[in-house]
KOLLUM-639028 format. One line per field, with one value per atom (N, C-alpha, C): residue number from 0; y, x, z; residue in one letter; atom name. Coordinates in Angstrom, 2 decimals. Layout:
BEGIN
k <- (NUM/...)
py <- (Y/...)
px <- (X/...)
pz <- (Z/...)
r <- (A/...)
a <- (CA/...)
//
This chain:
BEGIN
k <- (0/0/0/1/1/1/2/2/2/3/3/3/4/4/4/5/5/5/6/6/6/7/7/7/8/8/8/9/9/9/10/10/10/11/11/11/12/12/12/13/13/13/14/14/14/15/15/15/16/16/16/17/17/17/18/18/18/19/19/19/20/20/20/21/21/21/22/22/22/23/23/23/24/24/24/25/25/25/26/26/26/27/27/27/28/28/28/29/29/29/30/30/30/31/31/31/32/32/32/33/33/33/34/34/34/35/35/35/36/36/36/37/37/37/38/38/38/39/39/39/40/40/40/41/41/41/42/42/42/43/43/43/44/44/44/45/45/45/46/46/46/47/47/47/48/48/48/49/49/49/50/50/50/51/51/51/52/52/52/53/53/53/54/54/54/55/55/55/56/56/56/57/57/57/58/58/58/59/59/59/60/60/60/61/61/61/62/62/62/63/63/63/64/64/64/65/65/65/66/66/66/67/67/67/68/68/68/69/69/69/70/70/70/71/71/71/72/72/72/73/73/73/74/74/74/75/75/75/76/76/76/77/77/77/78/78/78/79/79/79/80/80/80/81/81/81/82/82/82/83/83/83/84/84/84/85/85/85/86/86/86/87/87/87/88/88/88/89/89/89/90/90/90/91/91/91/92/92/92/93/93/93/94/94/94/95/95/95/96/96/96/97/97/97/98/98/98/99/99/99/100/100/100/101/101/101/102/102/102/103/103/103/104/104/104/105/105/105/106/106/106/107/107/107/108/108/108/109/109/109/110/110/110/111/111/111/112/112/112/113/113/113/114/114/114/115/115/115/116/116/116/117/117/117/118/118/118/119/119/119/120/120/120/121/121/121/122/122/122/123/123/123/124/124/124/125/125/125/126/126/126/127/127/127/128/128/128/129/129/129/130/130/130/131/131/131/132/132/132/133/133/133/134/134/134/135/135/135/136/136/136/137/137/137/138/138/138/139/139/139/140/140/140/141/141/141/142/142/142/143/143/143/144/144/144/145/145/145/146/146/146/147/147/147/148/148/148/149/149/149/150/150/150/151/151/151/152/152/152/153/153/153/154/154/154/155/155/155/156/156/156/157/157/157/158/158/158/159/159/159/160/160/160/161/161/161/162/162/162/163/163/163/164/164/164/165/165/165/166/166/166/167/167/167/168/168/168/169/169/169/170/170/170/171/171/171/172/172/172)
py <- (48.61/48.17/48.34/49.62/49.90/50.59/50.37/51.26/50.18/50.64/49.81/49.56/49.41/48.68/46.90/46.24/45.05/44.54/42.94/42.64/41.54/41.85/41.07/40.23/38.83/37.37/37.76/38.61/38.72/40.53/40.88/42.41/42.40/44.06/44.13/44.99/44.25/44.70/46.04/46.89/47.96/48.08/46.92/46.90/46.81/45.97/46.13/47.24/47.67/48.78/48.39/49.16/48.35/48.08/47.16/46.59/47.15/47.82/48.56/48.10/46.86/45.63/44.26/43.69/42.71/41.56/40.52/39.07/38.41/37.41/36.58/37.39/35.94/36.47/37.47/36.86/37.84/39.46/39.86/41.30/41.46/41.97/41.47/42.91/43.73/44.92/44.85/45.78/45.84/46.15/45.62/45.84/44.92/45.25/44.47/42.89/42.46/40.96/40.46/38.98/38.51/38.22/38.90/39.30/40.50/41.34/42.45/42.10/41.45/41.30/39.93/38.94/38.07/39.14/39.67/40.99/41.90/42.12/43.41/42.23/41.16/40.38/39.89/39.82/39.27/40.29/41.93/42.71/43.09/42.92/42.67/42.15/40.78/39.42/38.56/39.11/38.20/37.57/39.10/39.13/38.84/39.07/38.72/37.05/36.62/34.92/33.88/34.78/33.52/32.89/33.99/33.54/33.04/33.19/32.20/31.08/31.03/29.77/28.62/29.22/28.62/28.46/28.86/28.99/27.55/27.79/26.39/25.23/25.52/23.92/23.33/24.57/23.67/23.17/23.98/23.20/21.92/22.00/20.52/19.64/20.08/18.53/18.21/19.04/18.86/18.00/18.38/17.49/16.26/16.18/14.64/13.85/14.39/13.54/13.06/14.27/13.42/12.66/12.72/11.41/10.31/10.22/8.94/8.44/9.45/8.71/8.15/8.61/7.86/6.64/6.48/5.45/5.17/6.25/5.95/5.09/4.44/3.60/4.17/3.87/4.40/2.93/2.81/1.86/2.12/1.82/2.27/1.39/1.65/0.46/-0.66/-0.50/-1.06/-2.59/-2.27/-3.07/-3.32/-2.23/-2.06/-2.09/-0.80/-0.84/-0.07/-0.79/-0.29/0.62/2.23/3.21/3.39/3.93/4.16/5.54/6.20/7.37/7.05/7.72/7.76/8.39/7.74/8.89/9.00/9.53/10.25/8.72/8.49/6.98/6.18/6.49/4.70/4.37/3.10/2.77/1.78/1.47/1.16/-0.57/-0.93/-2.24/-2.34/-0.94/-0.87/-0.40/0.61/0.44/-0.80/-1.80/-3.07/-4.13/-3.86/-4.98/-4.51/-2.62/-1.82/-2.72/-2.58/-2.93/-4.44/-5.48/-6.87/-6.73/-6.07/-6.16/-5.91/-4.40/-4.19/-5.02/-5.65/-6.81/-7.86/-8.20/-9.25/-8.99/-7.73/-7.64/-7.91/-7.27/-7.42/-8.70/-9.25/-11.16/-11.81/-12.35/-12.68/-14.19/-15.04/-16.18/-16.92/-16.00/-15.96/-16.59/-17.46/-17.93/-18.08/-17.29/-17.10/-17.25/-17.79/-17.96/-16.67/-16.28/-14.91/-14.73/-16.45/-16.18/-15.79/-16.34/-16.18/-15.06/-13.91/-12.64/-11.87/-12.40/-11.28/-11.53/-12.86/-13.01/-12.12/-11.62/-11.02/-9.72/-9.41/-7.71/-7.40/-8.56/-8.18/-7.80/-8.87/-9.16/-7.28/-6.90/-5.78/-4.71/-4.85/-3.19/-3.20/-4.23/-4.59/-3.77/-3.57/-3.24/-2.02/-1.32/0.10/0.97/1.70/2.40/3.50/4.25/5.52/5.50/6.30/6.51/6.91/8.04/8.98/8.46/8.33/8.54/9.95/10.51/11.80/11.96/12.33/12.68/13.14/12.40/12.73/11.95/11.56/11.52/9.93/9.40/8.13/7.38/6.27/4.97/4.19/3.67/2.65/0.72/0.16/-1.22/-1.92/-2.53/-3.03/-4.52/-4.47/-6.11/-7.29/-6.99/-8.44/-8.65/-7.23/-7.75/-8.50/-8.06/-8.86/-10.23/-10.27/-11.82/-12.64/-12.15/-12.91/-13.34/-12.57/-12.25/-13.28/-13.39/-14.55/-15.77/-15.81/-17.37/-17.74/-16.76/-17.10/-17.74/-17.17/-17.09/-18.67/-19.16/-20.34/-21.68/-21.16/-22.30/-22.18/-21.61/-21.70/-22.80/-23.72/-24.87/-25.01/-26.23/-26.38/-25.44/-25.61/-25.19/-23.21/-23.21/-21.50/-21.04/-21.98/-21.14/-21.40/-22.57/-22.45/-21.21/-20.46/-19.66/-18.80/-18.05/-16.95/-17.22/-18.33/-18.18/-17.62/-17.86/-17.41/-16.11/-15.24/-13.94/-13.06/-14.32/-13.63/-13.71/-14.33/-14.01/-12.76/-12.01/-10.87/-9.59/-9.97/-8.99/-9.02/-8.07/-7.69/-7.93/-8.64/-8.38/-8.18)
px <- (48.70/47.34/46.69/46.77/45.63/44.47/44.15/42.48/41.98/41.15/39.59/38.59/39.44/38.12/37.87/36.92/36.45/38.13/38.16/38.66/37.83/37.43/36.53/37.06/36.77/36.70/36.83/35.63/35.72/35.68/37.03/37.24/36.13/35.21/34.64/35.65/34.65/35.90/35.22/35.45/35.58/33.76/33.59/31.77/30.81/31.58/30.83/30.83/29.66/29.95/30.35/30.81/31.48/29.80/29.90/28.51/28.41/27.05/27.30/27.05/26.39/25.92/27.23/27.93/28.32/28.53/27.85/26.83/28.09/27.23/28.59/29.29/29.11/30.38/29.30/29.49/28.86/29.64/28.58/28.95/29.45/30.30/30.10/30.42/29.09/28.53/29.10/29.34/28.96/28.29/27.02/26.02/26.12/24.48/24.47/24.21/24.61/24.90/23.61/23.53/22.75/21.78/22.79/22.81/21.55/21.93/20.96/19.45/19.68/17.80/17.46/18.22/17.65/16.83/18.17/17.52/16.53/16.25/15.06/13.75/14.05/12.63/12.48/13.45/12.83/12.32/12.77/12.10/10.98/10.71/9.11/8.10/8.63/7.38/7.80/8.71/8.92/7.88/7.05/5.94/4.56/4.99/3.61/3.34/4.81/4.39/5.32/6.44/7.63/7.39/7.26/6.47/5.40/3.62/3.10/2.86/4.00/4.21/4.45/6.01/6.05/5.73/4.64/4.05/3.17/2.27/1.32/2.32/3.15/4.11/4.44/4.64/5.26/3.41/2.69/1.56/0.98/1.00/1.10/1.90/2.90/3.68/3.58/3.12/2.99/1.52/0.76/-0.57/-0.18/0.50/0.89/1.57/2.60/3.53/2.69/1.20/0.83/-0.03/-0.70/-1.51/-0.46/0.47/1.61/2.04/2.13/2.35/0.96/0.05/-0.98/-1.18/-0.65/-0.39/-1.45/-2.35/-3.30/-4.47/-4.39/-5.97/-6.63/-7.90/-8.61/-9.64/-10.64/-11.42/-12.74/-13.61/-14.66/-15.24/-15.50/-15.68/-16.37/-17.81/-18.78/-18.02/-17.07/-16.21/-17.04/-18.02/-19.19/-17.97/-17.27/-16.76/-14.93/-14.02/-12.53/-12.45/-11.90/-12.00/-10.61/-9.80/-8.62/-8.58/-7.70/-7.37/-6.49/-6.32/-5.71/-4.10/-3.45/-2.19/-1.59/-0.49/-0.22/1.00/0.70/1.43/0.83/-0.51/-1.86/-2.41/-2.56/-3.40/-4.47/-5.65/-6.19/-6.12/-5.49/-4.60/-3.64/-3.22/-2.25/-3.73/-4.39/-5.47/-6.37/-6.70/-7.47/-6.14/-4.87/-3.78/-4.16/-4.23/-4.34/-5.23/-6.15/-7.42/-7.63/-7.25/-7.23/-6.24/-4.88/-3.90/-5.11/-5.62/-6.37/-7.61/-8.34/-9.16/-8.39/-7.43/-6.34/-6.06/-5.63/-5.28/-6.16/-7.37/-8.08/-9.00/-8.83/-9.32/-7.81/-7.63/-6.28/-6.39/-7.94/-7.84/-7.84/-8.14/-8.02/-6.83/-6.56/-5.01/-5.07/-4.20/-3.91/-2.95/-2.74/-1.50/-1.05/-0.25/0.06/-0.73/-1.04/-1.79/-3.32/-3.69/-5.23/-5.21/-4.57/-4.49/-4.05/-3.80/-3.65/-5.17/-5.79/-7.37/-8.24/-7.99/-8.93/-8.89/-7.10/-6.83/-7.74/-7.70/-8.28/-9.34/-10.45/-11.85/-12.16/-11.44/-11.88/-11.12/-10.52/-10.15/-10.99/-12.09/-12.69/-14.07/-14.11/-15.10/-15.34/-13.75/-14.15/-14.59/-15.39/-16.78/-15.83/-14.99/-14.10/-13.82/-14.27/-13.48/-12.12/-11.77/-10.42/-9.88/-8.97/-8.27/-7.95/-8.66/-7.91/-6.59/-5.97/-4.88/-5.98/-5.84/-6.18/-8.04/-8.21/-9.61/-9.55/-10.98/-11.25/-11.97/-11.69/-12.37/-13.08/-14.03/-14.36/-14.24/-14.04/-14.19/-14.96/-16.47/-17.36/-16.90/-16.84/-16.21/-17.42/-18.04/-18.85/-17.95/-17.87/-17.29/-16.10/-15.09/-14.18/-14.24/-15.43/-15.08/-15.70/-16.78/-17.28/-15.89/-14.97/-13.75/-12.66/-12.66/-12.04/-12.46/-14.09/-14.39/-14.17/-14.12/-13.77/-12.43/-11.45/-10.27/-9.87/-10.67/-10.53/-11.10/-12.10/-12.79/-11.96/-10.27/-10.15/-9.86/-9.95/-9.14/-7.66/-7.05/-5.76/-4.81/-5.12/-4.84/-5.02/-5.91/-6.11/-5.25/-5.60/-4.09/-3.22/-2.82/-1.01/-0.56/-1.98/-1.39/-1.46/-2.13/-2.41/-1.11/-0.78/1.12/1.97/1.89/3.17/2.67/1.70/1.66/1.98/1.66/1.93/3.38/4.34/5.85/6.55/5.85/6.12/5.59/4.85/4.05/4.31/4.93/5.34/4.18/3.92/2.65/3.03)
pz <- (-29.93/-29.98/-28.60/-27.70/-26.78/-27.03/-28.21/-28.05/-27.51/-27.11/-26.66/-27.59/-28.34/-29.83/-29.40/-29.80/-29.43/-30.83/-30.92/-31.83/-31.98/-33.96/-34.23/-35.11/-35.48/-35.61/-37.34/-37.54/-39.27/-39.59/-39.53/-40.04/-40.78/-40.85/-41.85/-43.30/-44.26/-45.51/-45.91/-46.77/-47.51/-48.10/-48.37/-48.90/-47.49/-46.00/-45.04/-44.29/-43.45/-42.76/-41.23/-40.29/-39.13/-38.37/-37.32/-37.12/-35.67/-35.29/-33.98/-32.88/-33.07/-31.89/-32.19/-31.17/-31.28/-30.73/-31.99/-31.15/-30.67/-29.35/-29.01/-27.66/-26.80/-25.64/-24.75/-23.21/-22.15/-21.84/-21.28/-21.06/-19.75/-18.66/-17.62/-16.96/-16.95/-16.02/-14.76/-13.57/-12.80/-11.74/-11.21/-10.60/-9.06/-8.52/-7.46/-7.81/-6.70/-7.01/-5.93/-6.19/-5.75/-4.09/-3.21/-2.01/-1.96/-2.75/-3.11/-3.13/-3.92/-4.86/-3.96/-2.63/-1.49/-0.45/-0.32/0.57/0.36/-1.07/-1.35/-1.24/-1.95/-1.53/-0.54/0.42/1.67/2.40/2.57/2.88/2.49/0.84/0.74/1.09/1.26/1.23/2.43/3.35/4.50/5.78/5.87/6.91/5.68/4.69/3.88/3.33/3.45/2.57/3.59/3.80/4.26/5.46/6.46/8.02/7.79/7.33/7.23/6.76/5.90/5.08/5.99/7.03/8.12/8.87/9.46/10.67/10.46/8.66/8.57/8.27/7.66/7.56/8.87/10.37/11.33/11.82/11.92/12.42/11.54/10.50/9.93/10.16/10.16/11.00/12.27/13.10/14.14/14.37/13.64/13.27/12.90/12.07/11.30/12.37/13.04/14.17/15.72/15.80/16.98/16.47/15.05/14.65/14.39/14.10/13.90/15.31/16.34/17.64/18.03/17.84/17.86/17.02/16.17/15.44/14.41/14.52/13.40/13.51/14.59/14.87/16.29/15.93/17.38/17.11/18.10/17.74/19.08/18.45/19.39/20.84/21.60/23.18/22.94/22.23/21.60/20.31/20.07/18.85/18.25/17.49/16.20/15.35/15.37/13.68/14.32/13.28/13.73/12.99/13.53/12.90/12.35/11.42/10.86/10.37/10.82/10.66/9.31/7.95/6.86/7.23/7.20/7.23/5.86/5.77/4.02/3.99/2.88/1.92/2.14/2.92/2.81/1.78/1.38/0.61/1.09/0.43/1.24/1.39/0.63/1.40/2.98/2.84/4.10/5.39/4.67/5.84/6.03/5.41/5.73/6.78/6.19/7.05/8.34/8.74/10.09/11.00/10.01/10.65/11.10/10.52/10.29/12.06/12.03/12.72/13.90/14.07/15.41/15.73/14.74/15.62/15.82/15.47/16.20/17.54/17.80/18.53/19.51/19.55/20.60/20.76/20.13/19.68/19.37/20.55/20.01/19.76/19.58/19.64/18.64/17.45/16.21/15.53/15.27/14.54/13.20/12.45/10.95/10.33/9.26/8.48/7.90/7.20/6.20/4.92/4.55/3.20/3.61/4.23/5.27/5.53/6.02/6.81/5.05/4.17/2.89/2.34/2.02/1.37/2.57/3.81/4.23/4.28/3.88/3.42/2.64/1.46/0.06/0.02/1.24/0.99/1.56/2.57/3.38/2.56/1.75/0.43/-0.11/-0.56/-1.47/-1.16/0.17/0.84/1.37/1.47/1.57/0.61/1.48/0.69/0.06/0.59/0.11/-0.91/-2.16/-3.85/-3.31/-2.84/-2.61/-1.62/-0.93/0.41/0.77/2.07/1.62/3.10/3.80/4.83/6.07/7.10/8.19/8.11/7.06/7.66/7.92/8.59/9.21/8.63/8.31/8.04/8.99/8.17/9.50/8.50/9.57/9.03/10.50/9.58/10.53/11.00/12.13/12.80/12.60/12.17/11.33/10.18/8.81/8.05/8.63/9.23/9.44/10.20/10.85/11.33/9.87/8.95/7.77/7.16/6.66/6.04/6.90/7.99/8.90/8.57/8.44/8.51/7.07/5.92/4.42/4.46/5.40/5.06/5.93/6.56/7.13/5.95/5.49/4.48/3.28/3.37/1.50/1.31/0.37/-0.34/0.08/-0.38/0.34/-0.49/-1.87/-3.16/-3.06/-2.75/-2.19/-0.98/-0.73/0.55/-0.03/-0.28/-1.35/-2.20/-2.80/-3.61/-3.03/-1.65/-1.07/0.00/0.17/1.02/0.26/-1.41/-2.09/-2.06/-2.17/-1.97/-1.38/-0.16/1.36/2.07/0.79/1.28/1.33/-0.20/-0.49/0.41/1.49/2.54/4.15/4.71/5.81/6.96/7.28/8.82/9.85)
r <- (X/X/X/X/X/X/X/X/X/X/X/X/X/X/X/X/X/X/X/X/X/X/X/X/X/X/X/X/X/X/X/X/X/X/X/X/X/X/X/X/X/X/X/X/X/X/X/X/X/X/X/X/X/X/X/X/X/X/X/X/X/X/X/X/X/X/X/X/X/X/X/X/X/X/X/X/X/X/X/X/X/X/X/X/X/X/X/X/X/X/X/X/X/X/X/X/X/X/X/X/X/X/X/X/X/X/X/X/X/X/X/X/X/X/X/X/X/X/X/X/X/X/X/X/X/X/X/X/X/X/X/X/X/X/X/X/X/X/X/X/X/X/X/X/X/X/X/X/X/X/X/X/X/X/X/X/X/X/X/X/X/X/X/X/X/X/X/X/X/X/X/X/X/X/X/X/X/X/X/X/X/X/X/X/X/X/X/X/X/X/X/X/X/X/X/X/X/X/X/X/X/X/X/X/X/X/X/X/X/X/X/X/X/X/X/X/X/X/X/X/X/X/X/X/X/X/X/X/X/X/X/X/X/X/X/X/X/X/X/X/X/X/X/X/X/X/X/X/X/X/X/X/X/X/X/X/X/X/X/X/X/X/X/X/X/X/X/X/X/X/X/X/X/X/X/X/X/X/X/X/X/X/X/X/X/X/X/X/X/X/X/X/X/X/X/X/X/X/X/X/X/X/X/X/X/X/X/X/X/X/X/X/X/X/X/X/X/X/X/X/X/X/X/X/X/X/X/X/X/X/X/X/X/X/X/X/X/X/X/X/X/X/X/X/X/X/X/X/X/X/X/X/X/X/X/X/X/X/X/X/X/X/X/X/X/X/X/X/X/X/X/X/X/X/X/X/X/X/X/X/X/X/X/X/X/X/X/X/X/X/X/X/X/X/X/X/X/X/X/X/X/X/X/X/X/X/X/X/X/X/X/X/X/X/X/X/X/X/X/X/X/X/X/X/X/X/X/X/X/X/X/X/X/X/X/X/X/X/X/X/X/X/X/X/X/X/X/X/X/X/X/X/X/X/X/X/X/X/X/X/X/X/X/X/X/X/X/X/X/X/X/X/X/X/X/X/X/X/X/X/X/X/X/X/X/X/X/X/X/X/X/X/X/X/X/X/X/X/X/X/X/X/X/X/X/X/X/X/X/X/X/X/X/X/X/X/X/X/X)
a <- (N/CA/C/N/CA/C/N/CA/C/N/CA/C/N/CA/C/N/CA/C/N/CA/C/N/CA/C/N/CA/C/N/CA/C/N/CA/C/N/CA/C/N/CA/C/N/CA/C/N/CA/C/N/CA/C/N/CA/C/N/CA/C/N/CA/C/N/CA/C/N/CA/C/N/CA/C/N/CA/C/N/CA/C/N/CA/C/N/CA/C/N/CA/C/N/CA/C/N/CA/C/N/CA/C/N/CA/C/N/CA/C/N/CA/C/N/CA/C/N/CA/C/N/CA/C/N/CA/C/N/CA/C/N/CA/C/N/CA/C/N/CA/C/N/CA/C/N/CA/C/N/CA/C/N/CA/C/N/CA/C/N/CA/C/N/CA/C/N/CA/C/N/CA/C/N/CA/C/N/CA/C/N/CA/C/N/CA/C/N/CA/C/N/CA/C/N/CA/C/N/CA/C/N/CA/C/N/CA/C/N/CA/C/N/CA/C/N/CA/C/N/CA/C/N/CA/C/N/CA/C/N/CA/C/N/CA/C/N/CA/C/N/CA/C/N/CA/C/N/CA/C/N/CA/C/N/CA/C/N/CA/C/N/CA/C/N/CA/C/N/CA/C/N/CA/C/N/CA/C/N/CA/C/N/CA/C/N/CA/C/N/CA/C/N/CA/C/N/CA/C/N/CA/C/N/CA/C/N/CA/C/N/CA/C/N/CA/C/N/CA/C/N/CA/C/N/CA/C/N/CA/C/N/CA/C/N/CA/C/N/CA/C/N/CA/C/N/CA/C/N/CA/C/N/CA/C/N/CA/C/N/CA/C/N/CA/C/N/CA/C/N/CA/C/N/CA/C/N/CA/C/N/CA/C/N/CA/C/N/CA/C/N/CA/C/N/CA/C/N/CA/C/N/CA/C/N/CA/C/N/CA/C/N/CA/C/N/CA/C/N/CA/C/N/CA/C/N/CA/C/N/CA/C/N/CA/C/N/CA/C/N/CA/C/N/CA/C/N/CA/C/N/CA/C/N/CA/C/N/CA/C/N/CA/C/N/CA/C/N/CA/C/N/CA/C/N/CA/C/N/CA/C/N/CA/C/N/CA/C/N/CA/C/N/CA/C/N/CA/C/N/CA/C/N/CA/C/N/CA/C/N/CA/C/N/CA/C/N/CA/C/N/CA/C/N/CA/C/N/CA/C/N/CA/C/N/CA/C/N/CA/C/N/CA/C/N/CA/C/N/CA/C/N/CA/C/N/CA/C/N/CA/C/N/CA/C/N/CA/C/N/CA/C/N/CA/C/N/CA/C/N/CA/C/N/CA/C/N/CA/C/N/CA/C/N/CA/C/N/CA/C/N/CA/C)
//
């Protein structure tokens, strides 16, 4: 039994005719392998897609990492309005805490509880004008609103702050 005939599963009988395609089971050619066809497209499209692909991915991060060492706030001399640069995973709860955080900072006489400092996150998300957030662009939050938003957060009920502490366990400041 050395011919090179396939051996098939169901002999054909005497009424079948032998079948000239046969289904089932890979073929295994040999050709170029996958080394080949990395190499023919990278010689195609290397200087056409791959390098500038990289070139804008490293300048975007490089954009993103000196706005993050910058840390994302700027604020103007005047302390009219605290500006916030958007960085990518903000929402605009995390940009009102920014902001709440940087007129603290620079009013440091201000004393707040956690639940007090979340009712004035709220009052100031509530308040940004922005439908979208988009990456890289700036907000502003006007320092009236926030001191209005301070003195709310001083007049709540005893009962209102009780429930704005249990909120404010679940929140990092």
């Amino acid at each position: 039994m050395t011919t090179n005939q396939p051996i098939l599963l169901n002999p054909p009988t005497n009424k079948q005719q032998s079948p000239q395609q046969y289904s089932g089971g890979p073929v295994f050619d040999f050709g170029p392998g996958w080394g080949f066809y990395v190499k023919r497209w990278l010689g195609k499209y290397l200087f056409k897609i791959v390098l500038p692909a990289i070139v804008i991915i490293v300048a975007m991060s490089i954009y993103v990492s000196k706005n993050k060492a910058e840390n994302g706030e700027k604020t103007t001399a005047g302390n009219e309005m605290i500006k916030i640069v958007v960085l990518h995973g903000d929402s605009r709860a995390l940009l009102a805490r920014r902001a709440l955080a940087e007129y603290l900072k620079e009013n440091p006489q201000e004393i707040l509880t956690g639940g007090q400092k979340l009712f004035i996150e709220e009052i100031l998300r509530r308040k940004l004008a922005n439908p979208k957030l988009i990456v890289g662009e700036v907000t502003e939050f006007a320092a009236d609103d926030m001191k209005a938003a301070i003195a709310q957060a001083k007049q709540l009920t005893q009962f209102q702050l009780q429930k704005w502490e249990e909120y404010a366990k679940k929140v990092r400041f």
